[in-house]
C-alpha positions as CSV (number, residue, x, y, z in Angstrom):
1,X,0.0,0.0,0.0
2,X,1.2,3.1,-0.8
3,X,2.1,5.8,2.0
4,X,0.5,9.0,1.9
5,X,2.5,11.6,3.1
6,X,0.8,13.7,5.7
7,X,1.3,17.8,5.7
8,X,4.4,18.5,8.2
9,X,2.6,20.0,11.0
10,X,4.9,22.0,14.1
11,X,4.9,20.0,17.4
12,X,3.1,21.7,19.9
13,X,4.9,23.1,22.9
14,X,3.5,23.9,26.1
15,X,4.5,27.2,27.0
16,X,1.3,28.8,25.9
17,X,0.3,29.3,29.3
18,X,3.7,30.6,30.8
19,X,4.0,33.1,28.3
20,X,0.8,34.3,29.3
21,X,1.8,34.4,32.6
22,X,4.9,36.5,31.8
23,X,3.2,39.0,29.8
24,X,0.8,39.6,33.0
25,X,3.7,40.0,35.5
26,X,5.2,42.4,33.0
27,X,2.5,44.4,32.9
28,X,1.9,44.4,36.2
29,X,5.2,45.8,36.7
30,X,5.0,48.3,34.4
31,X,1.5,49.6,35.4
32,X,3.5,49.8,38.8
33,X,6.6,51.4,37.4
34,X,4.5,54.1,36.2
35,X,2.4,54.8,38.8
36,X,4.8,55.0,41.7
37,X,8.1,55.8,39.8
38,X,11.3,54.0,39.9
39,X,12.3,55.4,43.6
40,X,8.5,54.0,44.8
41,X,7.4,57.5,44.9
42,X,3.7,58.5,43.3
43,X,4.2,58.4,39.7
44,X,2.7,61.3,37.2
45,X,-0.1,58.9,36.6
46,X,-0.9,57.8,40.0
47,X,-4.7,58.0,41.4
48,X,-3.9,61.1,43.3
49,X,-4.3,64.4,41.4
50,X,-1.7,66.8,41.6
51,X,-2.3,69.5,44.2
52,X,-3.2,72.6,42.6
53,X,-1.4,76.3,43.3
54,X,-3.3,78.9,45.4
55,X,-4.2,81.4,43.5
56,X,-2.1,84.7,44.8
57,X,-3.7,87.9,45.5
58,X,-1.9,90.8,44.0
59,X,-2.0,93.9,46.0
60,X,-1.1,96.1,42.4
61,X,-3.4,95.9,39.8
62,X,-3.0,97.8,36.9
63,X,-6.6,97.9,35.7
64,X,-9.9,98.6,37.5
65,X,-13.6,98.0,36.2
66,X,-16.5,99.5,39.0
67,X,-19.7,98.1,39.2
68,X,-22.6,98.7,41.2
69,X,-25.6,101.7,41.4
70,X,-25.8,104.9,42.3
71,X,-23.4,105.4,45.3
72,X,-20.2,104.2,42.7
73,X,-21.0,106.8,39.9
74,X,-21.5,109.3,42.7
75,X,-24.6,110.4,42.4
76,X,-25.6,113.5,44.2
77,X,-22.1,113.8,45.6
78,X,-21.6,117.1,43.2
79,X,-24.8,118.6,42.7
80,X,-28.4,117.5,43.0
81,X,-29.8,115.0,40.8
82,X,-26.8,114.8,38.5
83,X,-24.0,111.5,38.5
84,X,-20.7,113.3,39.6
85,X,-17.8,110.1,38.7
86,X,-15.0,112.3,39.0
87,X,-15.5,112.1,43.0
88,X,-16.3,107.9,42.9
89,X,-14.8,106.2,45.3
90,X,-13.8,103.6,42.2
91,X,-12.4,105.4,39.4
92,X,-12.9,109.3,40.0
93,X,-10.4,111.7,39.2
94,X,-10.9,114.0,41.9
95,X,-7.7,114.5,44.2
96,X,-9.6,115.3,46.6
97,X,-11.3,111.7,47.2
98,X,-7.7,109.9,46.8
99,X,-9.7,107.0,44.5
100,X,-8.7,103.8,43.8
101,X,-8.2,104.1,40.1
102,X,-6.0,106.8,41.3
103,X,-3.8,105.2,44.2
104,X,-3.5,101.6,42.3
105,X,-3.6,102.3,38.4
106,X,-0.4,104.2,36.8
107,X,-2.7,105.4,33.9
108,X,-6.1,105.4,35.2
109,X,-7.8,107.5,32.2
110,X,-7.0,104.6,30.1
111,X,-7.2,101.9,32.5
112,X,-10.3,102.2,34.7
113,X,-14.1,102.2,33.9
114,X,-16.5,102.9,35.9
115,X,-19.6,100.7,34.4
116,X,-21.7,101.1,37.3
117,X,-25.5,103.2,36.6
118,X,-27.8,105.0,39.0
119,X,-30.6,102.8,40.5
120,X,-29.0,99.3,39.5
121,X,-30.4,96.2,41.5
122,X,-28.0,92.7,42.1
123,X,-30.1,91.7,39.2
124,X,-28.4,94.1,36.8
125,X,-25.1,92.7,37.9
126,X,-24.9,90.2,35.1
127,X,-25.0,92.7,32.6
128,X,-22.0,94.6,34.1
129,X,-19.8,91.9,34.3
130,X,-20.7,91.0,30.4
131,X,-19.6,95.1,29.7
132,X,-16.4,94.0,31.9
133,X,-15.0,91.3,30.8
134,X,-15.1,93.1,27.3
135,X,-12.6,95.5,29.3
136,X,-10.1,92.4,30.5
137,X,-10.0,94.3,33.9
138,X,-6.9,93.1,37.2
139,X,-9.6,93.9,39.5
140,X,-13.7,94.3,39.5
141,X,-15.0,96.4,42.2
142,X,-18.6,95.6,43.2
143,X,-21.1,98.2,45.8
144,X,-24.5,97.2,44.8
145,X,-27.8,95.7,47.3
146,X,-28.5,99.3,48.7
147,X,-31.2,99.4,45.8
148,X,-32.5,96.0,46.7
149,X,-33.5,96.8,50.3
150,X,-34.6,100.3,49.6
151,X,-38.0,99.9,47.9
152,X,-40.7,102.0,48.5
153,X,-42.3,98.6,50.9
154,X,-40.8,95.9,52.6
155,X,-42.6,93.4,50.5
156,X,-41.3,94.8,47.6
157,X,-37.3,94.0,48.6
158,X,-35.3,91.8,46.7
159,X,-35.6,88.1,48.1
160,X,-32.2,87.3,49.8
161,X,-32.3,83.8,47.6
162,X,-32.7,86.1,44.3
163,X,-30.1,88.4,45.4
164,X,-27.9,85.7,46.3
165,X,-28.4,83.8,42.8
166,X,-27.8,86.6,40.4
167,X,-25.0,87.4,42.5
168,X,-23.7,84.0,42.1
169,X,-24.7,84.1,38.2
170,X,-22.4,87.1,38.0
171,X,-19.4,86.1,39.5
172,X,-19.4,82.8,37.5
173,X,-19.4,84.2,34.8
174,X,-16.5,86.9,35.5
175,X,-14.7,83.9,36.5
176,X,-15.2,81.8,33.5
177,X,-14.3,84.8,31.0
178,X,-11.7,85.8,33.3
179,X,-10.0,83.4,35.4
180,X,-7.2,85.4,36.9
181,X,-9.3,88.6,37.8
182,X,-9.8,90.2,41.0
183,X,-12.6,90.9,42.6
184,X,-13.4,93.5,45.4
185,X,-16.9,93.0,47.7
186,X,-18.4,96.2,49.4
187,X,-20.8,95.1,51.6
188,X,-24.2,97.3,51.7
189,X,-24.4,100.0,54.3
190,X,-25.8,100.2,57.0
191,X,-29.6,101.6,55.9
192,X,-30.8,101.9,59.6
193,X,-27.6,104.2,60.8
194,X,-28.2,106.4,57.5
195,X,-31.9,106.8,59.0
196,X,-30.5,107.6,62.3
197,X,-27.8,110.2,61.0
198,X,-29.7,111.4,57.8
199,X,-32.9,112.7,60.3
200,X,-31.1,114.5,62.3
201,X,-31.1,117.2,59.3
202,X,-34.9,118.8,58.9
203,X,-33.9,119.9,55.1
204,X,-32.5,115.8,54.6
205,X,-36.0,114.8,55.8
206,X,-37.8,116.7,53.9
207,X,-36.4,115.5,50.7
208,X,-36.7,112.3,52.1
209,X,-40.5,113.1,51.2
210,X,-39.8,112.9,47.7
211,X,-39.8,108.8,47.4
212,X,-36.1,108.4,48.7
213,X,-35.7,105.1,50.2
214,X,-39.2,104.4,51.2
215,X,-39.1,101.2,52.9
216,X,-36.4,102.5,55.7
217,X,-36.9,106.4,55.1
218,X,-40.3,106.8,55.1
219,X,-42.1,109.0,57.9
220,X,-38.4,109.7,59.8
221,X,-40.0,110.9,62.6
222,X,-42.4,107.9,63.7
223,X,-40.9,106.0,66.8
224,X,-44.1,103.8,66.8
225,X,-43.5,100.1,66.6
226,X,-44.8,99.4,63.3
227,X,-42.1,101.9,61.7
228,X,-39.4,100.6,64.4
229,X,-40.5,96.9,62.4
230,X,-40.1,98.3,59.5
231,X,-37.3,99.8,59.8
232,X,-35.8,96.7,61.6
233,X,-37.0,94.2,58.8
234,X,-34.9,96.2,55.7
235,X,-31.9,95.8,58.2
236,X,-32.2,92.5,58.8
237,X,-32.5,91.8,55.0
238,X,-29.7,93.8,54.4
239,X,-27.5,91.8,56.8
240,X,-29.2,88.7,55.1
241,X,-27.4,90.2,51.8
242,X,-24.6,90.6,53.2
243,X,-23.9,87.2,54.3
244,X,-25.2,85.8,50.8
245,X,-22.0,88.3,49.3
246,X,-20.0,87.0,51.5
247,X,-20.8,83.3,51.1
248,X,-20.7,83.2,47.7
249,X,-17.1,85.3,47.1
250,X,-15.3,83.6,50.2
251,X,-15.8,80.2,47.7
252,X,-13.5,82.0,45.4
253,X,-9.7,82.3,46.1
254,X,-9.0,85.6,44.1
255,X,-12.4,87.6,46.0
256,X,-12.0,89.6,48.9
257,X,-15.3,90.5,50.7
258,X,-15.2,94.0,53.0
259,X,-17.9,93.8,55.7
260,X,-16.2,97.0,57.0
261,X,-18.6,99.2,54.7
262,X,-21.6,97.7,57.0
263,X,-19.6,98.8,59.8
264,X,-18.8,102.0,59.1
265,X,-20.0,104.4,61.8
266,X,-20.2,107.3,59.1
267,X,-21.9,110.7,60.5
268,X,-23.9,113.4,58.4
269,X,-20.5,114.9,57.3
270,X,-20.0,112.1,54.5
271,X,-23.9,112.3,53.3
272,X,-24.4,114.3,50.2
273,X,-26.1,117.8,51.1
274,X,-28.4,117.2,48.5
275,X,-30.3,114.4,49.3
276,X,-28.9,112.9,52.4
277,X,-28.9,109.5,51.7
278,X,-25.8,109.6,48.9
279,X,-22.4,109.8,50.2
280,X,-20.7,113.3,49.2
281,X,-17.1,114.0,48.2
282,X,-15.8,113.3,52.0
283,X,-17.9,110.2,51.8
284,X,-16.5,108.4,48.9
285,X,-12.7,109.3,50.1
286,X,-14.0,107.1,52.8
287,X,-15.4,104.5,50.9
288,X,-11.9,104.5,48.5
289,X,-10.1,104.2,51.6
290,X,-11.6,100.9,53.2
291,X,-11.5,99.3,49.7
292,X,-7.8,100.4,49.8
293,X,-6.9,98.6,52.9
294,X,-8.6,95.9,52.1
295,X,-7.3,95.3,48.5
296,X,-3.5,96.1,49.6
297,X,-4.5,93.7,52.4
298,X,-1.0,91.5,52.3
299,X,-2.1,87.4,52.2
300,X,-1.7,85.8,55.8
């Protein structure tokens, strides 16, 4: 019978199994090799993200962008009924008032904008920053809630959860345009001690007749419980505002909040003779003062 040759086939060898056991180890040792390093120390891809850098608060700036209502654009602080910037506590000009723009910026004319307007509300905050961050501002100075509070009723203030959340809208989106710009905080004055300094003037109280500040300024002269809760209830909410400001910038590094505008035991001498309720010349050199310590503030 003839012998039919059969295709030459390779022997099998058993090492299938050990190569695959090699290959496993190896990679197990370079997955480990990579991860902690050749010295055992955490490796660039290791689980643990690297620890990000602080961001550093510079005490210069070279550019300045105000935002906020009346009181920045100082209104009344010249003459009545008439926005007087060059004495804003922001960005004026005015020597006199020793502003910010003016102590910080070595060319403020070109290098400082006051964006702020007459009667703003937290809710018109969005809208400034977007004017802003057009501008590519070092630092954003914000004084704005006085508006909010002073309504002509109580139950027409500004919710504190509205007034935090457009506040909150505003500096995330600064942030997100602008990632490495500062941001100053006034807090809102004190409403009740402008009552309690403003009435002491019968010409300030009789303009107060005209609509100013209704909720807090209305009928000066009652002492009667209802107006002592009224008056009461718009300082509580601006405290209430204040703490929202305060929450929301102390969750970002490069925003300083300044409670010491709240403070500030300011007397009839820094109220605009116009209206008493504006701060004059004297009392936005005030105002550009405590912003000034604050900002220049060295990091502890």
């Amino acid at each position: 019978m003839t012998r039919i040759d059969r295709p030459c086939r390779p022997r099998r060898r058993r090492f299938g199994h050990r190569f695959s056991r090699t290959v496993t180890a190896a990679a197990a040792l370079l997955i480990t090799l990579t991860a902690c390093g050749a010295d055992g120390t955490a490796g660039p891809h290791s689980g643990a993200s690297p620890k990000r850098k602080t961001p550093v608060w510079r005490t210069d700036p070279d550019s300045i962008a105000a935002l906020g209502d009346s009181i920045t654009v100082g209104f009344d602080a010249c003459t009545v009924l008439s926005e007087c910037r060059e004495v804003s506590w922001a960005t004026g000009t005015d020597p006199r008032v020793d502003s910010l723009a003016h102590r910080l910026v070595k060319r403020p004319a070109a290098h400082s904008w006051n964006l702020a307007r007459t009667g703003a509300l937290m809710s018109d905050l969005p809208g400034q920053v977007a004017a802003a961050v057009r501008r590519k501002p070092e630092l954003v100075t914000v004084l704005i809630g006085a508006n909010d509070a002073c309504r002509p009723t109580t139950d027409a203030m500004t919710p504190t959860a509205a007034f935090r959340a457009d506040f909150a809208r505003s500096l995330t989106s600064l942030r997100r345009a602008l990632p490495h710009t500062q941001v100053y905080v006034a807090s809102v004055p004190d409403l009740l001690r402008l009552w309690s300094e403003g009435r002491k003037n019968p010409l300030g109280k009789e303009v107060w007749k005209l609509g100013i500040c209704g909720s807090m300024l209305r009928d000066p002269d009652d002492l009667t419980k209802p107006a002592q809760d009224r008056r009461a209830a718009v300082r509580s909410r601006v405290v209430a505002y204040n703490a929202a400001l305060a929450e929301v910038c102390g969750k970002d590094p490069l925003c300083r909040f300044d409670r010491s505008v709240f403070d500030y035991r300011f007397s009839g001498r820094q109220l605009s003779t116009w209206d008493w309720f504006h701060p004059g010349a004297g009392g936005q050199k005030e105002l550009a003062e405590l912003a000034f310590k604050v900002i220049t503030r060295k990091e502890s």
